[in-house]
KOLGU-474327 format. One line per 5 residues: number of its first residue (from 1); their letters; for each residue x, y, z of N, C-alpha, C. Coordinates in pm, whole numbers. Each point is the difference from the previous one (the first is absolute). Example, Ala and Ser with C-alpha at 12.3 -4.5 7.8 and 13.67 -1.06 7.14 Angstrom:
2
1	as	1319,-569,780,-89,119,0,90,120,0; -35,105,-72,82,119,6,-77,109,73 .
This chain:
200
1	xxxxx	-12861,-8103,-6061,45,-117,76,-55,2,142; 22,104,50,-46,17,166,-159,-27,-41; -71,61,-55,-136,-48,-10,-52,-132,-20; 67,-74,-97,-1,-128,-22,-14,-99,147; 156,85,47,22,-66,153,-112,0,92 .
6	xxxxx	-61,144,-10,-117,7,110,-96,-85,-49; -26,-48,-139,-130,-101,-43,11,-111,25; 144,-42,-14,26,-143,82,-22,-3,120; 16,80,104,-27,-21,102,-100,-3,39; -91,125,-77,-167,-35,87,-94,-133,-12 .
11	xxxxx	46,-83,-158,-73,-102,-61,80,-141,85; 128,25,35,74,-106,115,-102,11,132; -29,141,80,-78,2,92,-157,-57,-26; -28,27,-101,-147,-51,-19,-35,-107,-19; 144,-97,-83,1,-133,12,-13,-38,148 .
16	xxxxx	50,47,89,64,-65,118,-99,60,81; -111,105,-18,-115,3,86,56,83,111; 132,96,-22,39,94,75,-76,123,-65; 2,130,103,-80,78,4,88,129,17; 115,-33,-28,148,113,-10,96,-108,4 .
21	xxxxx	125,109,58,131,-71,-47,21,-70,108; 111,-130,-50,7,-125,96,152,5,53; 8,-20,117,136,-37,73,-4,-156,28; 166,-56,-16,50,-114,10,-46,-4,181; -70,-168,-33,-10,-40,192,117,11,111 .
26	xxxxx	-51,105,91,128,22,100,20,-225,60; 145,-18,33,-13,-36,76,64,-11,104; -55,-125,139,30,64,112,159,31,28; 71,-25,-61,175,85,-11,-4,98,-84; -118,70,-17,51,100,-145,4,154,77 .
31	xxxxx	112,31,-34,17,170,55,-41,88,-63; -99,92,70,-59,105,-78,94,154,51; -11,109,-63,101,64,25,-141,171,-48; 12,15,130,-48,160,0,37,138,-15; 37,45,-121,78,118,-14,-40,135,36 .
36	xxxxx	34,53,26,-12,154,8,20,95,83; -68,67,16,34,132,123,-32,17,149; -41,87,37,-38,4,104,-151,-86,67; -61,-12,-102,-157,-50,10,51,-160,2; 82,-39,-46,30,-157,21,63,-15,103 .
41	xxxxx	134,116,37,97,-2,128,-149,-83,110; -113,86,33,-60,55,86,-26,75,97; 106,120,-62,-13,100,94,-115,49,72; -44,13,122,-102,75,63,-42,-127,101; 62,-127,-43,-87,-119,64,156,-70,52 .
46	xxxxx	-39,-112,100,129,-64,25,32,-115,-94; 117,-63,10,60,-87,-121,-111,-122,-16; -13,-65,107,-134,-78,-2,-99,38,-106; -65,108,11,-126,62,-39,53,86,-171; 114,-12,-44,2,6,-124,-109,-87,-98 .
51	xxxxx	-26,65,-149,-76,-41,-40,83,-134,-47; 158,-24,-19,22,-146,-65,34,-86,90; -27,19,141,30,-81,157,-156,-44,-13; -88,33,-19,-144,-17,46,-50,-71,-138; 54,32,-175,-52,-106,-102,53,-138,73 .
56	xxxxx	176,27,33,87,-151,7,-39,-62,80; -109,5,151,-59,-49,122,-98,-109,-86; -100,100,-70,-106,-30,-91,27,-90,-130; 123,30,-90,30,-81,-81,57,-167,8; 99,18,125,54,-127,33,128,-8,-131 .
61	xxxxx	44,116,-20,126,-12,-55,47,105,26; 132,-10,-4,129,148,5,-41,103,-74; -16,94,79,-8,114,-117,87,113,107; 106,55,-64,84,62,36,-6,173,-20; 21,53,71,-56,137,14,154,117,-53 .
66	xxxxx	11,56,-129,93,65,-38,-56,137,-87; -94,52,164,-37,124,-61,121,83,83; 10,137,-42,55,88,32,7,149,26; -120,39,132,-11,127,-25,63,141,-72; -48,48,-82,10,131,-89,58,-24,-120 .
71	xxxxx	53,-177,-15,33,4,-112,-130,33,-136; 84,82,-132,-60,22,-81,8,-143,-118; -96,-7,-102,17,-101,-96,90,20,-104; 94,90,8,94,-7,-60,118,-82,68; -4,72,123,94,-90,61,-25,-147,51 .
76	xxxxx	-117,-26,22,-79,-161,-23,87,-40,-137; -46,62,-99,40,-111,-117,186,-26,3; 48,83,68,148,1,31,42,-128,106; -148,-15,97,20,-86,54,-25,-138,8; -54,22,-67,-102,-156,-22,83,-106,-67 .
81	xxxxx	116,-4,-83,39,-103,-84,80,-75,123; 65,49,91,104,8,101,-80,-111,107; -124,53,35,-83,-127,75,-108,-92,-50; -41,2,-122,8,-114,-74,80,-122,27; 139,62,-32,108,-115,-27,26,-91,142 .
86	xxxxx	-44,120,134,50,-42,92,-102,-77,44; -137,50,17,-114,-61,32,-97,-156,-36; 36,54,-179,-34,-88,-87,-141,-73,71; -76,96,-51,-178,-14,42,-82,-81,-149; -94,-58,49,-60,-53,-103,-105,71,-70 .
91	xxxxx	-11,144,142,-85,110,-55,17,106,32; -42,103,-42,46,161,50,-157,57,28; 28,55,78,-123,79,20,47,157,2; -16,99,-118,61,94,-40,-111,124,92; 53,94,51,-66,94,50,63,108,37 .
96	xxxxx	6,85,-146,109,159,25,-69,79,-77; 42,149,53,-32,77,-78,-40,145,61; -39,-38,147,-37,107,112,67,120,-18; 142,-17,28,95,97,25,12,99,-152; -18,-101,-75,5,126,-102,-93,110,0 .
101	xxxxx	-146,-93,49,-118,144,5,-14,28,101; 79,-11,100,49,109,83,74,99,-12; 126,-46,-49,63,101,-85,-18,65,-117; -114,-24,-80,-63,88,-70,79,-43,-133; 59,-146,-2,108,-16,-90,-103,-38,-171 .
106	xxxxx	98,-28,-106,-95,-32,-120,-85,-131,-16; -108,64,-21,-57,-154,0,52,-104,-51; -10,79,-175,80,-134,-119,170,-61,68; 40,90,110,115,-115,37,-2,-117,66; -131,59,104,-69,-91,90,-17,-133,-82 .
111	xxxxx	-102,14,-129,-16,-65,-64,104,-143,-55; 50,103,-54,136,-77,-38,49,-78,95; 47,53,92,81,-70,109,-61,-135,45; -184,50,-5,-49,-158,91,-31,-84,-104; -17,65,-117,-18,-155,-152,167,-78,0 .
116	xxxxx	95,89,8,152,-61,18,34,-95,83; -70,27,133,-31,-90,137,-25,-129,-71; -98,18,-32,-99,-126,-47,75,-76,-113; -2,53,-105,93,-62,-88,128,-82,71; 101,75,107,111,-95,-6,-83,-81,74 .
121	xxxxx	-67,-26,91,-59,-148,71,-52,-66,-56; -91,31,-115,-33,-125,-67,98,-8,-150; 116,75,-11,102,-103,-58,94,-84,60; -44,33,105,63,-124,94,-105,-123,38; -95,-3,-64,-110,-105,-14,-76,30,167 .
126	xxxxx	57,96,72,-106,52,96,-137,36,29; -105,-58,35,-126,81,-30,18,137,130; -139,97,-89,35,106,61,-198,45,43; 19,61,88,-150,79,52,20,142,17; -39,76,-40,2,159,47,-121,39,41 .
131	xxxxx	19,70,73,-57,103,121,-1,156,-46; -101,59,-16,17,111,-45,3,90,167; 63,133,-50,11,106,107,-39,111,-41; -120,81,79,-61,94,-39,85,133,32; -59,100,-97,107,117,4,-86,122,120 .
136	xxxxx	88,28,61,-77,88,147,-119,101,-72; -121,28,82,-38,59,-5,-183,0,45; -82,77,-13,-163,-57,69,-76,11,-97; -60,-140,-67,71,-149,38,129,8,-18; 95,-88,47,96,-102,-110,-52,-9,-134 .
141	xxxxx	106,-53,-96,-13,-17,-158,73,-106,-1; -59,-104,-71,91,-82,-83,52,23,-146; 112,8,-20,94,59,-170,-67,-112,-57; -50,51,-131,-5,-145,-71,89,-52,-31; 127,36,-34,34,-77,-34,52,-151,98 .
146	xxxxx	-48,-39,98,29,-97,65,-55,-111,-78; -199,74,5,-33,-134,-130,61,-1,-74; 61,77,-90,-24,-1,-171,150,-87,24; 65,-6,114,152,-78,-50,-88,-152,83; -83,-31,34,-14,-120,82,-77,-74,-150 .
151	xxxxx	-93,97,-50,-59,-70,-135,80,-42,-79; 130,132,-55,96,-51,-80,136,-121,29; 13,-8,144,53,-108,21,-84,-138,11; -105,-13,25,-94,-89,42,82,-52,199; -27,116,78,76,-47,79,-170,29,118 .
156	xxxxx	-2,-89,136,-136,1,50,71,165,83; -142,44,12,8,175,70,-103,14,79; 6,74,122,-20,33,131,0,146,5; -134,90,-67,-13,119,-23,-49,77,160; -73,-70,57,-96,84,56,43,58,144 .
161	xxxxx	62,-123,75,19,-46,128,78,92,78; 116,88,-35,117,83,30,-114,125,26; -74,62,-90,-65,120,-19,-88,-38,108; -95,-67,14,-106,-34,51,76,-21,155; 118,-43,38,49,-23,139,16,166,56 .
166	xxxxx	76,98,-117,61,133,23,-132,97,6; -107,-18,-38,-171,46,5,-32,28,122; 40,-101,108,-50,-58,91,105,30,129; -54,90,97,68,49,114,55,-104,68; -114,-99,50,-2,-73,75,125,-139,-35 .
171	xxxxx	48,2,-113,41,-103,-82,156,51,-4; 30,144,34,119,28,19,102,101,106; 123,-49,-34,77,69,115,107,128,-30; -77,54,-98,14,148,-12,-83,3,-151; 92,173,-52,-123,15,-163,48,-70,-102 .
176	xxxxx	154,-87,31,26,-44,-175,-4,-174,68; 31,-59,152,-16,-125,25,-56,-79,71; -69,-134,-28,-104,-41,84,68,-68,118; -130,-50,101,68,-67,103,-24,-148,6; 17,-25,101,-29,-180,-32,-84,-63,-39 .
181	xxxxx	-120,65,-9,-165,-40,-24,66,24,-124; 20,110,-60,-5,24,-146,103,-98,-72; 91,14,35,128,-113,-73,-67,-139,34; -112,-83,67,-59,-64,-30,-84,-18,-73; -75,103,-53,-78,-10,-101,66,22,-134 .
186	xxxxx	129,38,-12,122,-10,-109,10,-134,-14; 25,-62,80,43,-169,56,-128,-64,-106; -98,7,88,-154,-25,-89,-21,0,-116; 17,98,-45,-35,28,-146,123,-98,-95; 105,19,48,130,-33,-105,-37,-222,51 .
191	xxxxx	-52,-15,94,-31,-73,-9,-87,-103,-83; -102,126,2,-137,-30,-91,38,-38,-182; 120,118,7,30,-75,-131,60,-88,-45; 123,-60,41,33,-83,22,-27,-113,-36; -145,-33,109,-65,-113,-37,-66,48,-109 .
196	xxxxx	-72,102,-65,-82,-5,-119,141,-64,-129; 87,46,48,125,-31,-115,15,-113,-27; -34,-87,83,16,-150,22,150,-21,120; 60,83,53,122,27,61,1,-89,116; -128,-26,67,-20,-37,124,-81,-144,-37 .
């Protein structure tokens, strides 16, 4: 059945001359809702210079900032149904997972926890974007499994941008967070997709 599902969808995209997965058109009242940890908070940078203060400048819609430094994605998925209800965004922009590979925690929970994410928002007819977060080290790593749940959800994904900011001295304001330059180029990228989604 799930396979079936994924064939409908790619032959829907190919009808429609999309080139991945499609998000419903933001519009200009539609609340987008940025989840996660510390990398969304924007720690290292001021509230301004967060990466979802600097998309929402750029987007021309609300996008509300409910990251939370050190939280883990377990406790994300504990949190997330709670501001949903309150927020009630037309999109999520999902981005957890840090703290676990900091803490050296299990991947497959990691796993779990951020496909769970995803699932309750789009059974709430929410579209969703994820952001992958690389696991410490020289380089950074991206887990696969960020793709392999963005393929199996058909949800649009933002692999590169987090690793590629944390690479980069100049781009941050210590070893695990960037600074304002960098949470702009977070801004950027999550932007970039967006519009490829049709979102914008």
């Amino acid at each position: 059945m799930r396979r079936l599902a994924a064939l409908f969808l790619c032959a829907t995209l190919a009808a429609c001359g999309g080139g991945g997965p499609r998000l419903e058109k933001l519009d200009s009242s539609a609340v987008v809702l940025a989840f996660g940890d510390s990398l969304t908070f924007g720690t290292g940078a001021s509230p301004s210079d967060s990466y979802p203060a600097v998309l929402e400048r750029a987007i021309r819609r609300k996008v509300v900032n409910a990251g939370i430094p050190g939280e883990t994605s377990a406790q994300g998925r504990e949190r997330l149904a709670e501001v949903l209800e309150e927020v009630r965004p037309r999109l999520l922009i999902l981005c957890h997972g840090g703290n676990d590979f900091l803490r050296r925690l299990d991947d497959a929970a990691a796993r779990d926890n951020v496909r769970a994410m995803i699932r309750m928002a789009r059974d709430k007819g929410i579209g969703v974007v994820l952001l992958a977060t690389p696991k410490p080290g020289l380089p950074p790593s991206i887990p696969i499994f960020y793709s392999e749940i963005a393929a199996e959800q058909g949800v649009p994904f933002e692999e590169g941008v987090i690793r590629t900011v944390l690479f980069d001295n100049k781009l941050k304001s210590d070893m695990v967070h960037p600074n304002g330059e960098g949470y702009a180029r977070i801004a950027a990228a999550v932007e970039k997709v967006l519009r490829k989604a049709g979102a914008l």
